[in-house]
N, C-alpha and C positions, 0 to 999 in steps of 0.2 A: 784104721780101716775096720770097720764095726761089720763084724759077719762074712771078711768077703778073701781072708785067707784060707782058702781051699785052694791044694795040689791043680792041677792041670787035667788029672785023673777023675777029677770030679765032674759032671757034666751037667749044666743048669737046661734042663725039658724048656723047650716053648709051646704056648698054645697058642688058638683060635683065638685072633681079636675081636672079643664081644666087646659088647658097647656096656655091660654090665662089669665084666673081670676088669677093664682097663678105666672106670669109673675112679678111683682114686689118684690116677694118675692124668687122665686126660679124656677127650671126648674121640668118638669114632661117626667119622660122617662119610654115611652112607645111604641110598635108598631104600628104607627101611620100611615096613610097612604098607600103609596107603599116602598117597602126598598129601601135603597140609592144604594145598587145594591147586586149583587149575587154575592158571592164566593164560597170554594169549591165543586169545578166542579158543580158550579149553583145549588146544593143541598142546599143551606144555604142562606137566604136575611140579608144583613147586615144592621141593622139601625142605621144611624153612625151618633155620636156625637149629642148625647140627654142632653149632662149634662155638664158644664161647670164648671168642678175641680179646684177650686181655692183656693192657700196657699200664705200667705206672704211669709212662708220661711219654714225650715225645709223641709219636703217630705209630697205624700201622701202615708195611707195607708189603707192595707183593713183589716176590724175587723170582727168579728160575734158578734152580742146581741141575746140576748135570753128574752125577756119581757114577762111578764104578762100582761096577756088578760085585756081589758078597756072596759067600757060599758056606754053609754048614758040614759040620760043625765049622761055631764061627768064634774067632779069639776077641773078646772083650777085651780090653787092655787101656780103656777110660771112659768116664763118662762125664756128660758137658750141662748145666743148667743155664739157665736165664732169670734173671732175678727181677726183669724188668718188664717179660714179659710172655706170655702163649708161643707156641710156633705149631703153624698147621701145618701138615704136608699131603699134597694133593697130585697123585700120580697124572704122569699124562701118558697113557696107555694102561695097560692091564699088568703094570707089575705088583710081586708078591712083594711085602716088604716084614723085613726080622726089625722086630722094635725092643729092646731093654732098655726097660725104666725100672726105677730104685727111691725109694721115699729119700728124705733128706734124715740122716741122725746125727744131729751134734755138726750138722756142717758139712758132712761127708755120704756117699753114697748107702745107702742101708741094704737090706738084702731084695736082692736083684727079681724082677721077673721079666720074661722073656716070652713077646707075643709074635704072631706070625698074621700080617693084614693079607684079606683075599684079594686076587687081583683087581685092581681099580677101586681098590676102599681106600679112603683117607685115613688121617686121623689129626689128632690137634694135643697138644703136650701144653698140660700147663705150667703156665706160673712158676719158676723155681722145683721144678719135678728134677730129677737127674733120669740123664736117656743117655745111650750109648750115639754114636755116631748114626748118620743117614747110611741105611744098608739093603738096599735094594737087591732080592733077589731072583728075579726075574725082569723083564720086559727093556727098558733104555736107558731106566736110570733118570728119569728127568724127571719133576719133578716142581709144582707150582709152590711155593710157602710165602707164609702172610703172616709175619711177625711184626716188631719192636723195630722201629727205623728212629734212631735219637744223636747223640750226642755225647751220652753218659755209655758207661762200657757195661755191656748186656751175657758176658760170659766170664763161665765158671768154671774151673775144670780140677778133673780128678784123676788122677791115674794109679793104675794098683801094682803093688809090688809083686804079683803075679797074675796073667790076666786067666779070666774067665770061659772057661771053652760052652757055647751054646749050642745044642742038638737040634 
């Protein structure tokens, strides 16, 4: 485990999901901006192409989760990649959600950061990124994703010989 043996007394700060801080790790889709432009009969702004769906093979598809509610300080205690492909997650209501991701080193989770999405922002994790578990902290926990639907096994997982407490 490369960087990630710290006490319990130690406590990893979260921030604000910008679309900028979470750039190495994944994309943030949200309405950002002005829209890429209007469609039907200019009733509607389209904000197009926030999330960059990516699968080795197989197809994507879209799922529902339904999680239980997470609270802060929050115990890390593994985290899961995809090596085959993206996972978006797209709230259905206005919950907050705590996201830890971690580069890959040597195969294993590297050091941690921990963001906080505002109510009703998505986000999209890519490629073999390491993230901690779905942890909704607010609103029902539910929750649209459009990953890696195959055949081949799509998870990866790590768990640390003490976990991680997030503020």
């Amino acid at each position: 485990m490369v960087g990630l043996e710290r006490p319990l007394s130690q406590m990893l700060g979260s921030e604000p999901l910008t679309a900028d801080a979470f750039a190495p790790f994944g994309d943030v889709i949200e309405e950002r901006g002005e829209p890429s432009w209007l469609i039907n009969d200019g009733r509607c702004g389209r904000f197009h192409d926030r999330a960059r769906v990516d699968v080795a093979d197989g197809r994507t598809g879209i799922s529902l989760f339904a999680s239980a509610l997470a609270s802060l300080p929050y115990r890390l205690v593994m985290m899961e990649r995809h090596p085959l492909g993206s996972q978006a997650f797209l709230p259905i209501g206005d919950a907050r959600t705590l996201i830890a991701v971690a580069p890959d080193t040597g195969g294993e989770p590297g050091p941690p950061r921990a963001f906080i999405a505002a109510p009703g922002v998505g986000f999209n994790i890519h490629r073999n990124v390491w993230h901690g578990v779905l942890a909704p902290l607010s609103g029902g926990g539910r929750y649209f994703v459009v990953d890696y639907v195959g055949e081949r096994a799509n998870l990866e997982t790590h768990s640390f010989a003490e976990p991680l407490l997030i503020g």
